[in-house]
N, C-alpha and C positions, 0 to 999 in steps of 0.2 A: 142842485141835484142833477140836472140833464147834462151840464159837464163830466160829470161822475160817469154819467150814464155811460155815455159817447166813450171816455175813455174805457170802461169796463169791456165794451161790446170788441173797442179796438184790441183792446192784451188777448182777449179768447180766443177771436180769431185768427191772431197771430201763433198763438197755442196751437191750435187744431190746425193749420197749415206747415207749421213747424213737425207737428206728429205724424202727417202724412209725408211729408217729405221725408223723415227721420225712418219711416215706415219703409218706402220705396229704395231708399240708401240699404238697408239693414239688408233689405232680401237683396240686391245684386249684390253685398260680399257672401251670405249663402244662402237658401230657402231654407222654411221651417221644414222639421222631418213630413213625412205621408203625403208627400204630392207627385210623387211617380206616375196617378192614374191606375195603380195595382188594385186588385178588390178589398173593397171598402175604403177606398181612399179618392180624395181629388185631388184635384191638380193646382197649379198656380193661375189655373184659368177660371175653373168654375165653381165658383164658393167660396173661393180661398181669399179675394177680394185684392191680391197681391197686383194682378193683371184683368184689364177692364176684356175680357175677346173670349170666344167658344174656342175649346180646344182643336184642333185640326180643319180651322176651316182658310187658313193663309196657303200661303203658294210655297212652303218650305218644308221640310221635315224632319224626323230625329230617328237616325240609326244604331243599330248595335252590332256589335260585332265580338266574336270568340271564339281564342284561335285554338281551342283543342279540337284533336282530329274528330270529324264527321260530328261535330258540336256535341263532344262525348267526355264527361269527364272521371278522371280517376281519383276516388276517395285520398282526401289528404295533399294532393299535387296541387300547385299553383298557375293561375295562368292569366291569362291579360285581355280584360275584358274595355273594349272601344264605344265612346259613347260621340258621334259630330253630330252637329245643328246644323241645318241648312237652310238657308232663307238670302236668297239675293236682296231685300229690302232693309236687312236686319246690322246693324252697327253695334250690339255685345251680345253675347250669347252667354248661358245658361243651362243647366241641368240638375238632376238629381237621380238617382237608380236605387234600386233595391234587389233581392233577389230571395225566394219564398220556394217552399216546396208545394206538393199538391193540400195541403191542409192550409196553407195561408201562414205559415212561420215561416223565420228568418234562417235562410238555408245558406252553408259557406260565409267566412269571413273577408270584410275587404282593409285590405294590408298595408295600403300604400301607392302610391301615382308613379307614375312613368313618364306621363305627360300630361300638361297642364295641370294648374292649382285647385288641391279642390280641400274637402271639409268633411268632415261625419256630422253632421245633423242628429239633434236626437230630440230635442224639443217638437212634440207632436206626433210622432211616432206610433205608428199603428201595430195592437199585439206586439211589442218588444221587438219589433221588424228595425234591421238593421240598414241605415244608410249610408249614400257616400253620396257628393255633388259639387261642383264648383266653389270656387272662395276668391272671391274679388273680379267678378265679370268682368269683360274686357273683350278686344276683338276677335281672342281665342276661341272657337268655333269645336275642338278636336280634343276629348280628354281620355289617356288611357291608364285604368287601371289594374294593380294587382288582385286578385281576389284567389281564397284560397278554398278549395274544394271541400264538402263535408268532408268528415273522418270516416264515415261508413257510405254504404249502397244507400239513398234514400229515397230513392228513384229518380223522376222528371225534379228539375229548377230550373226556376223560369225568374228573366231577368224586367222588371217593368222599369221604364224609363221614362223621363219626359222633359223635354227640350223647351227653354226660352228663348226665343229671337227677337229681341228688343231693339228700340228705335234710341237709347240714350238721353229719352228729353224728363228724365225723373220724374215721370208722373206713371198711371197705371191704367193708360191710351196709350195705342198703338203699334203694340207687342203682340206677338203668336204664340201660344204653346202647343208643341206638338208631342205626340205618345205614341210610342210602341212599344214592343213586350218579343223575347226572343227565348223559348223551351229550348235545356239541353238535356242530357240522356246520362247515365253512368257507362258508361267504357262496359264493354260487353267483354266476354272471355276471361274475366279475373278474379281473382279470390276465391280458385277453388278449394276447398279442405281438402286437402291428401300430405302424406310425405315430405311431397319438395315444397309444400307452402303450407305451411303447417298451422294457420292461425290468422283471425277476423277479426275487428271489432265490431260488434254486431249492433251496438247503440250507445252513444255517450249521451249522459245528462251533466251537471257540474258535480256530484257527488259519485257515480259509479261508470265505471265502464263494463260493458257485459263481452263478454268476448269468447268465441268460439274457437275451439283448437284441437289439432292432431296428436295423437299418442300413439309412441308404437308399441306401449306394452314397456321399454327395455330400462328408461329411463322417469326419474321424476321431471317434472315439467313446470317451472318458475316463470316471471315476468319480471320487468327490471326496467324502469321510468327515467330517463334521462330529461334535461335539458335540451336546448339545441348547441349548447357548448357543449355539451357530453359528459357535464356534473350530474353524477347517480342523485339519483332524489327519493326513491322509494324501490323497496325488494317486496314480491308477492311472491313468496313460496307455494308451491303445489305438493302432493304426494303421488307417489307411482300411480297410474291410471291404466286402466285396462287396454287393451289396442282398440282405435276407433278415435272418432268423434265427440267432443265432451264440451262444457258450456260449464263459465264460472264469471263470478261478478266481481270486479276488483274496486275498493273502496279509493276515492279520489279527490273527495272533501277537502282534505286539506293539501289540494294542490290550486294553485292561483290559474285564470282563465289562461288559454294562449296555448301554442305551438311544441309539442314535445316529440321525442322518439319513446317508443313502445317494443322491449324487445322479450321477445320467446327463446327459452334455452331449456333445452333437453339433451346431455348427455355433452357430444362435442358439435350439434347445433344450436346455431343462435341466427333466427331470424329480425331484422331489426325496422317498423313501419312507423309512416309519421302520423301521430294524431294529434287532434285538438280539443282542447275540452273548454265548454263554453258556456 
């Protein structure tokens, strides 16, 4: 029986060293979702059990960067958002970002890298919060992504992020996470309703888009949903409308998540804006 024994103790423990290894392997190709350090979430530092260390107390840190003018973006535009880790003592690095409006949901979609490999995370996921983060750590340090602006005005987003600076010895000693967090703005000056801009989308859900639009009285006023190849996918007829200002809901259910054009035609105008519905 104490032979039994001995070997029994030996196969577990080999188990349970095998599963933490297996553990610490899994999170350098990417982290689980919700560790950016955003509200209501941790990090890969504290609680999360991935990395044994308090978050920002090493001598490195984790920046963000985004290049629309005066950190301002315009509903529906695309643009490239920077994530480097910094740590002189550090040998692979790591990250994960998110970006949330002032309610705490997943605000703008992220589209694709520029530079360095990264992953969408979704396992863990706080509120349907949308992520993007490294995939196969390595000495890579610098990742840029695309990320593509809400479809409407929905005020401040803000991007949380949080950096690993790891020492490479597969355990979960000796590593730093660090966090920051960077608010941008909607682009001031646009989307006025008049004449020469004749129409908004004023809030998309996956089933409706509510949209705001100019009439001059002369013409009926339709909508017309394209692809981004420029295959028609749907016609929303209107009837003549008085001059002014008017507000209608267009049904969008049976259109699949992702990137469209949204155009406005009244008479011999056609206004053509990109939205996404999500």
């Amino acid at each position: 029986m104490r032979k039994y024994t001995i070997y029994l103790v030996t196969i577990c423990t080999a188990v349970v060293l095998l599963f933490q290894f297996s553990e610490v392997r899994t999170n350098s190709i990417q982290p689980p979702a919700g560790r950016t350090g955003a509200p209501g979430e941790l990090t890969c530092g504290d609680g999360a059990a991935c990395h044994n260390t308090t978050p920002n107390t090493g001598s490195g840190s984790v920046m963000l960067s985004f290049n629309g003018d005066n950190n301002e973006y315009v509903p529906g535009d695309t643009y490239q958002v920077t994530v480097t880790v910094l740590d002189p003592d550090a040998s692979k690095f790591g990250f994960e970002c998110t970006s949330i409006d002032n309610n705490g949901d997943s605000a703008g979609i992220w589209s694709g890298e520029v530079q360095g490999n990264i992953a969408f995370p979704t396992a863990g996921a706080v509120d349907d919060r949308k992520y993007v983060s490294h995939f196969m750590a390595d000495a890579n340090n610098t990742w840029i992504v695309n990320w593509i602006a809400p479809a409407t005005d929905i005020g401040a987003v803000t991007f949380y992020a949080s950096g690993n600076a790891a020492n490479g010895n597969s355990s979960a000693t000796g590593d730093e996470i660090y966090t920051t967090s960077l608010t941008i703005n909607m682009a001031t000056g646009i989307e006025i309703i008049e004449s020469g801009n004749p129409f908004m989308v004023e809030s998309i859900t996956h089933d409706y888009l509510n949209v705001q639009y100019y009439s001059a009285g002369l013409n009926s006023v339709a909508f017309q949903l394209y692809d981004l190849n420029g295959k028609h996918l749907k016609s929303f007829d209107g009837n003549s409308q008085s001059p002014g200002t008017h507000s209608t809901t267009l049904d969008v259910s049976s259109i699949p998540q992702g990137l469209y054009f949204l155009q406005y035609v009244s008479g011999n105008i056609g206004i053509t804006k990109k939205i996404i519905i999500d």
